[in-house]
N, C-alpha and C positions, 0 to 999 in steps of 0.2 A: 450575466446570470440567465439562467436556463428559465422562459418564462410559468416553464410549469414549476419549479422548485417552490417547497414551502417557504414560510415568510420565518418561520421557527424550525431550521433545520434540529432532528435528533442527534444526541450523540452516545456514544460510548454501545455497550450490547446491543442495542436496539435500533442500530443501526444496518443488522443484518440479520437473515432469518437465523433462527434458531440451530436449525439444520446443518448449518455452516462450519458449526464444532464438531461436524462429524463427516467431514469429509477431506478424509488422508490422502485419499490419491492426489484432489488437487494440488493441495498444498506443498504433496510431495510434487508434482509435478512445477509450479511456482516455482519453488526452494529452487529446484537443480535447473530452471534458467536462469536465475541469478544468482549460483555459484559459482560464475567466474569472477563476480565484482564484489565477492564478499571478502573481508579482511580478517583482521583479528581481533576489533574491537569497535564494535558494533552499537548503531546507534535504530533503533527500532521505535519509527517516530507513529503515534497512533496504534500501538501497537494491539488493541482490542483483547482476542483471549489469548495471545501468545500465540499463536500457530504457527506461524512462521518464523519467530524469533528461538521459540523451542527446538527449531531442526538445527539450530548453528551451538549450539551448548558447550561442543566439543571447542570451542575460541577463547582467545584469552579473557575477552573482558563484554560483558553485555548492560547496555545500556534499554530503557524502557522509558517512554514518555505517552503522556495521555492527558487530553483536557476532561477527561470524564473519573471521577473517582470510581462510581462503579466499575469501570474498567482498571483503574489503578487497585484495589480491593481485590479482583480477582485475578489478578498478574504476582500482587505481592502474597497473594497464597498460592497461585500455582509453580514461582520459583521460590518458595518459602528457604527451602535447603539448597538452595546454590549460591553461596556466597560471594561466587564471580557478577551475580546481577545486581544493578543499581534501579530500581524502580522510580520514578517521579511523577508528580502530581501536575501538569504546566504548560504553557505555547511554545513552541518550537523557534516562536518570532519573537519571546522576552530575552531582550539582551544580555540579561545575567544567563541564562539556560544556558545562551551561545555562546558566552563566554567560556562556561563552565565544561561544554564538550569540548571546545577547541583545545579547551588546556587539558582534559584527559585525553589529548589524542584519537578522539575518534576517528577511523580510518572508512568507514563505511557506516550510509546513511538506506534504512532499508524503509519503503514506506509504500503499502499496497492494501491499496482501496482508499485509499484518504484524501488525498489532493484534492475531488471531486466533493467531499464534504465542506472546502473552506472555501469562504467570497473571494477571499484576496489571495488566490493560490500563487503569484506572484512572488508575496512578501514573504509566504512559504521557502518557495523554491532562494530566494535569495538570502534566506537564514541558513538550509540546508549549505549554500556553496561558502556562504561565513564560516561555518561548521567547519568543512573538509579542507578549510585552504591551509592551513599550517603542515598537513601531509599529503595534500593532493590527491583527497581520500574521493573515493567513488560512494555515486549515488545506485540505489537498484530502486526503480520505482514502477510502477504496476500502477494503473487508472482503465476505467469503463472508456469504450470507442463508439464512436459512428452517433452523431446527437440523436441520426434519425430513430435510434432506440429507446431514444428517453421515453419512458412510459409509467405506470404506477408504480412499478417495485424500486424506479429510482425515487419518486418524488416522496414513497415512505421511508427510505432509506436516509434523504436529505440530501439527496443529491443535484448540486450546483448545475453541473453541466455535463455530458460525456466527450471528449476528446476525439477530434480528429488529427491523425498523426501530424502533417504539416505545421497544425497550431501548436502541438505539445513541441514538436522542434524548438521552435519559433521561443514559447517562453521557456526552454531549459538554457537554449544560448542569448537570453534576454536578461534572463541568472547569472548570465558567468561562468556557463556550463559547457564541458565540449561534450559534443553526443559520441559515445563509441558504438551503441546499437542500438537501433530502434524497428520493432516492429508489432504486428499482431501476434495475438495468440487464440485458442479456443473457439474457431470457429462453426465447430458443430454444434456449439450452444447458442448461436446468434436465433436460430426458429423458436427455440422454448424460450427464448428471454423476450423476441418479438411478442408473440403469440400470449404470453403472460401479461405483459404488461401492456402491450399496448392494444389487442385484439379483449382478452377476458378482464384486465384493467384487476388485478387479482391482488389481495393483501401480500404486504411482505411475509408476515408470520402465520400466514393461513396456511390450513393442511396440506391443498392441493401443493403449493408454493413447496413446503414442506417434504414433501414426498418425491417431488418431481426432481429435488436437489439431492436427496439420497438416492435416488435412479439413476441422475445422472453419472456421481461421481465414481457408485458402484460398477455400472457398465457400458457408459460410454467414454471416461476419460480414458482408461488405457486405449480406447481405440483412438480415438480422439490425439491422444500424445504420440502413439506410435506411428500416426498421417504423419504429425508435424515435425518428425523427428525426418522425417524423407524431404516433406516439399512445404516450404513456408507458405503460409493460406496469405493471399490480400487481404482478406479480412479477418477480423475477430472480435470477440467481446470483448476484448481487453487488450489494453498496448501496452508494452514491457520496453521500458527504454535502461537501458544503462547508459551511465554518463559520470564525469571525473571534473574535478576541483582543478585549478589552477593554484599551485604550490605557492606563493604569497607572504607570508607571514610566519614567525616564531611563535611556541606555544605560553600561553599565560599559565598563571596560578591559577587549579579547579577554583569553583566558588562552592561553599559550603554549603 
């Protein structure tokens, strides 16, 4: 554990500034690096306000999980009328759950921003590869890099730890997991994330915080995306690994 982390991590909305429901470019930018490891039937673990899980709609079958009801509440009204989604209230590591995707085939396990909120990311990652082994279904996972950033907006956030690439290797093939990619992303945001958190030590939900996330995504992500679309940064705020199940097992009966 990250010694500055709370002792009472948050979960669910308030887990991220506010601001964050309002920025498309990222999440468009997100989505389309991990739509080579997206399937048809989709598991979106943590999945906060949908944002991500919103951009894949066009798939056969979507799957939603959350340990936060407030988050569950506002997932089961924002896909109110899509019949193809299953919403749940639950841990990703309760055995019934994992029982219950394996045997709906889920083929892809999508989960970005999360892993850093739980102690035992571990037991995580080894529910996820439970999950995908009956089709050999891929993971697309997304986590905060470089500890040396951990500063306020992680420790309001609830955030465990941040990820150096080597170690997130290390425990995806400690999982059961083969890596097919792994690297940084969004490195122009590493000075305003320094500089917020650990220089001005600044609230998650605070205006500045607030402002500075609608600035950014308005006019520096396309820049930002079109770098990294030429030349992969060494560094980033965030490591995007994709990674695949070992094919294992026949599928069961969903659980109710």
């Amino acid at each position: 554990m990250n010694p500055l982390s709370p002792q009472d991590p948050p979960v669910g909305l308030v887990t991220m500034t506010p601001a964050m429901a309002e920025t498309k470019n990222y999440y468009r930018w997100m989505a389309d690096l991990m739509a080579s490891a997206i399937g048809e039937r989709i598991l979106d673990v943590g999945g906060g306000r949908g944002s991500m899980l919103s951009r894949f709609l066009d798939r056969e079958r979507l799957f939603a999980l959350d340990i936060s009801e407030d988050c569950v509440a506002y997932l089961r009204q924002l896909f109110d009328d899509q019949d193809h989604v299953e919403i749940r209230l639950g841990d990703v590591t309760d055995p019934l759950l994992v029982r219950h995707y394996r045997a709906s085939g889920v083929d892809t396990i999508l989960c970005t921003n999360v892993l850093e909120h739980v102690e035992d990311d571990a037991a995580m990652l080894r529910a996820f590869a439970d999950i995908l082994a009956p089709v050999g279904g891929r993971l697309a996972l997304q986590v905060p890099s470089h500890p040396w950033l951990y500063g306020s907006l992680d420790e309001a956030a609830g955030h465990y730890r941040r990820y150096r690439r080597k170690e997130l290797r290390r425990r995806l093939e400690a999982a059961g997991l083969r890596i097919d990619r792994i690297g940084f992303v969004n490195a122009a945001a590493i000075p305003g994330w320094w500089f917020a958190g650990r220089v001005r030590r600044q609230a998650l939900d605070g205006e500045g915080t607030n402002r500075q996330v609608r600035f950014y995504d308005r006019w520096m992500i396309p820049v930002a995306r079109a770098l990294e679309s030429v030349v992969r940064p060494p560094v980033g705020l965030s490591l995007i690994a994709l990674a695949s199940a070992v094919e294992t097992a026949p599928q069961e009966e969903p659980v109710s």
